[in-house]
TORKOL-4160 file (C-alpha; in steps of 0.2 Angstrom, whole numbers, padded with zeros to 4 digits, m for minus):
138
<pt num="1" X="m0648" Y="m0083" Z="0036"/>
<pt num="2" X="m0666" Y="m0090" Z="0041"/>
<pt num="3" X="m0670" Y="m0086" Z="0058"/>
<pt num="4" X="m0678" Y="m0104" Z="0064"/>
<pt num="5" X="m0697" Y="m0103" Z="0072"/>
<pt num="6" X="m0692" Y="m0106" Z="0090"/>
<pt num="7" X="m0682" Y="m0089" Z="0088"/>
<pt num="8" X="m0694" Y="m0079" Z="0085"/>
<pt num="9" X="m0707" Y="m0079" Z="0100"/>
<pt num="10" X="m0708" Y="m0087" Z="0116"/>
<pt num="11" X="m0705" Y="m0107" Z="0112"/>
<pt num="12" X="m0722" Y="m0119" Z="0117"/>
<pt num="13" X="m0719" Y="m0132" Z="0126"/>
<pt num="14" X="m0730" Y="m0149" Z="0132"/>
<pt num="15" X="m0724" Y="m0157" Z="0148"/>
<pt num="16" X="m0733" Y="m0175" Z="0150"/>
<pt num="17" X="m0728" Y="m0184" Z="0167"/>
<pt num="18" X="m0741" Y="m0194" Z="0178"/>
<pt num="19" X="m0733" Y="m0188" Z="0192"/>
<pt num="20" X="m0742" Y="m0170" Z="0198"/>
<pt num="21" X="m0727" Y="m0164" Z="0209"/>
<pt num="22" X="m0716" Y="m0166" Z="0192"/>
<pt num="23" X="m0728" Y="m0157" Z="0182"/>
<pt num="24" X="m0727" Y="m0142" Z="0193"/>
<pt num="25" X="m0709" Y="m0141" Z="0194"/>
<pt num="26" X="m0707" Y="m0144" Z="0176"/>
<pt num="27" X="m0721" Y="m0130" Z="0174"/>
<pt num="28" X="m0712" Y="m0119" Z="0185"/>
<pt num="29" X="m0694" Y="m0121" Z="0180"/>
<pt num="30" X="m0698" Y="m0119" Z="0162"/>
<pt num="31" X="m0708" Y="m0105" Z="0163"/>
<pt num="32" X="m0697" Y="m0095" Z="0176"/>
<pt num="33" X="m0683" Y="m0098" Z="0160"/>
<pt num="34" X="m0694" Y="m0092" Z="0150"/>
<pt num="35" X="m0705" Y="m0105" Z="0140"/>
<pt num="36" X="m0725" Y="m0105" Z="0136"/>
<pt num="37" X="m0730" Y="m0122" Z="0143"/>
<pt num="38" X="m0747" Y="m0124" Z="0131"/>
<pt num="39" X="m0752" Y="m0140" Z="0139"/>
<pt num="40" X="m0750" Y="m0151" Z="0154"/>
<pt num="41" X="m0754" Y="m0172" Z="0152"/>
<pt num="42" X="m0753" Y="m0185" Z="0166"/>
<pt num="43" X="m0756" Y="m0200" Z="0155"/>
<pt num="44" X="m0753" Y="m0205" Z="0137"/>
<pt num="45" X="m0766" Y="m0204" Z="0127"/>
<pt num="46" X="m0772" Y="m0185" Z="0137"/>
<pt num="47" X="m0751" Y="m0182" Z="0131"/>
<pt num="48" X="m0755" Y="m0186" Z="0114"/>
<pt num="49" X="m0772" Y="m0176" Z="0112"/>
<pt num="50" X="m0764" Y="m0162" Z="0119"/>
<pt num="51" X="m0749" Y="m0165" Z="0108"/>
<pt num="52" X="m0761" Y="m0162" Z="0091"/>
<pt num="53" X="m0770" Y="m0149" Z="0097"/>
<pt num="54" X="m0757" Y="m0141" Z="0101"/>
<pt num="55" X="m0744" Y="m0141" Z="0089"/>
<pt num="56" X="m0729" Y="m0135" Z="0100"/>
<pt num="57" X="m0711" Y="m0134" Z="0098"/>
<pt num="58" X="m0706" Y="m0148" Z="0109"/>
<pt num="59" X="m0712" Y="m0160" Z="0121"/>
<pt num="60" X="m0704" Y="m0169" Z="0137"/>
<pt num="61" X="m0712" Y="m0185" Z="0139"/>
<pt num="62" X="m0712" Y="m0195" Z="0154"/>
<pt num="63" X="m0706" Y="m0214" Z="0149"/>
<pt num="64" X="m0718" Y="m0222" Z="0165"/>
<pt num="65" X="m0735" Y="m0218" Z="0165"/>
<pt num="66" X="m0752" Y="m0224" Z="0163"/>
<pt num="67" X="m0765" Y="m0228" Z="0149"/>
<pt num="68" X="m0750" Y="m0228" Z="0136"/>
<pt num="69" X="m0730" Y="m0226" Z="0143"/>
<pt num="70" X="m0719" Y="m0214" Z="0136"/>
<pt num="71" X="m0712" Y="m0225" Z="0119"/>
<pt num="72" X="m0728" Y="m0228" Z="0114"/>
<pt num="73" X="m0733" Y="m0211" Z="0117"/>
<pt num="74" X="m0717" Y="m0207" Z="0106"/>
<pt num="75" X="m0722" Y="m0220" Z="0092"/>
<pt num="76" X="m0739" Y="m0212" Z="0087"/>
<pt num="77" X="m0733" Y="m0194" Z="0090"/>
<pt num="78" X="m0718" Y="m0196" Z="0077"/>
<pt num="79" X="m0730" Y="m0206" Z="0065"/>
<pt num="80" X="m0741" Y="m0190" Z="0066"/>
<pt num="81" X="m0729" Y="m0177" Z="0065"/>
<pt num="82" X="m0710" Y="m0184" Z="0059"/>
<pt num="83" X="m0703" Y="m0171" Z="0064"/>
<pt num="84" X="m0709" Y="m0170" Z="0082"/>
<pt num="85" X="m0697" Y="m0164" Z="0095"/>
<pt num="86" X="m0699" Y="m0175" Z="0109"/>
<pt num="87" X="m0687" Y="m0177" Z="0125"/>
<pt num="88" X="m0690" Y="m0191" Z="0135"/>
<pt num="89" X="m0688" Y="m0190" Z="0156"/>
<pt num="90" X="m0688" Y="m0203" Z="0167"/>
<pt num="91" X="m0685" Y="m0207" Z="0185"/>
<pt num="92" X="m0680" Y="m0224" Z="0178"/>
<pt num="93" X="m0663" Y="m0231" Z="0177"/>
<pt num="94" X="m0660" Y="m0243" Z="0163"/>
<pt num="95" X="m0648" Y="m0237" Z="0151"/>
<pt num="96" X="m0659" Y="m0249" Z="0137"/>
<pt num="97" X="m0673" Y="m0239" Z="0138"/>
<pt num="98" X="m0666" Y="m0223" Z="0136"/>
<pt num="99" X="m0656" Y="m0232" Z="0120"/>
<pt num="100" X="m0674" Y="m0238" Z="0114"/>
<pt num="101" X="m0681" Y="m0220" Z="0116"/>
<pt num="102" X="m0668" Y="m0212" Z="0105"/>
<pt num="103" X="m0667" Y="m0225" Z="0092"/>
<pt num="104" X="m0688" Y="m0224" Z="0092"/>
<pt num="105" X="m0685" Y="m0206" Z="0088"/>
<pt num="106" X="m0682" Y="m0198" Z="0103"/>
<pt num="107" X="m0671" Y="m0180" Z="0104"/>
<pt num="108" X="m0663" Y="m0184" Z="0120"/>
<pt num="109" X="m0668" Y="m0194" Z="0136"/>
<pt num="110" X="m0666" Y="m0183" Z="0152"/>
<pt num="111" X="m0665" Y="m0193" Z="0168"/>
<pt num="112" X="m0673" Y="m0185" Z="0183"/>
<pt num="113" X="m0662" Y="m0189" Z="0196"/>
<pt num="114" X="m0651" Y="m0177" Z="0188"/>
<pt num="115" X="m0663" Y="m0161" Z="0189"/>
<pt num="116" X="m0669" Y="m0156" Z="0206"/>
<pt num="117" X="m0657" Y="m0141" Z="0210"/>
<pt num="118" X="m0655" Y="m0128" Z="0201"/>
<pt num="119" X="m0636" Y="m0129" Z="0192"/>
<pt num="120" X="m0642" Y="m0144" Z="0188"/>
<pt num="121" X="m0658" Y="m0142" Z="0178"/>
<pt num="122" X="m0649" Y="m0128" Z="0168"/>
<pt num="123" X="m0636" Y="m0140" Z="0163"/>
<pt num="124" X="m0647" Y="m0156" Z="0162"/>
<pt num="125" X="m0665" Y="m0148" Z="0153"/>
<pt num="126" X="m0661" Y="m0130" Z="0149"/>
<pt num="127" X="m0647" Y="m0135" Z="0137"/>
<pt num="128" X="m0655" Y="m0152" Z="0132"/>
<pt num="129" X="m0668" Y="m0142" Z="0129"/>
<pt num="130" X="m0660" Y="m0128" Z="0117"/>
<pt num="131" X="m0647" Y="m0140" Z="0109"/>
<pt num="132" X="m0666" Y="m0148" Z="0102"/>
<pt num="133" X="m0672" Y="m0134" Z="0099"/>
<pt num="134" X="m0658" Y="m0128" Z="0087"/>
<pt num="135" X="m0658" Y="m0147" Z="0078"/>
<pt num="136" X="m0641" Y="m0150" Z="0087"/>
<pt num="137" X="m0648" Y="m0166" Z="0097"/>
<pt num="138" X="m0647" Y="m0182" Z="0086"/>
């Protein structure tokens, strides 16, 4: 059995959100659970540049932001790498959007609401973020 890439070392991780408190609790939570956060964006096109110089395993991607939003950040990411895991957050409430994100390519849409203790960012990011990582998310 092959023993996929994220498996084998710690797994990298962009986080791109406009929103600096955001950034730092994403930062914080991901790495106290033991991810590598190689890069940090609070705009679309700085998400993107990161994104390729990067390479990482996974990216959560803000859906609001400035410069270029969230989908169209999605769009040009999966046109440069297909096979781009990208979860989409957002503080935003609108089921269509979350249904446009996923059908654009999306892994999973996370809704921030949902996040801000602690049971609930294991069971709402930790494993969205795993079931990605193991191609278990659509």
């Amino acid at each position: 059995m092959k023993i996929p890439r994220w498996a084998l070392r710690m797994v990298r991780l962009v986080i791109c959100d406009d929103s600096r408190s955001s950034l730092a609790f994403f930062e914080k939570k991901l790495t106290d659970a033991g991810y590598e956060i190689v890069g940090k964006a609070q705009d679309g096109d700085e998400g993107i540049r990161i994104f390729k110089e990067t390479h990482p395993d996974a990216m959560l991607l803000d859906v609001t932001m400035p410069n270029k939003d969230g989908r169209e950040c999605l769009d040009e990411i999966l046109k440069y790498a297909p096979t781009a895991k990208v979860i989409m957050i957002s503080a935003v409430k609108d089921e269509g959007v979350q249904k446009e994100c996923l059908s654009s390519g999306a892994k999973a849409f996370i809704s921030k609401s949902n996040i801000f203790d602690a049971e609930a960012f294991k069971v709402e990011v930790l494993s969205t973020l795993e079931k990605v990582l193991k191609g278990l998310a659509p």
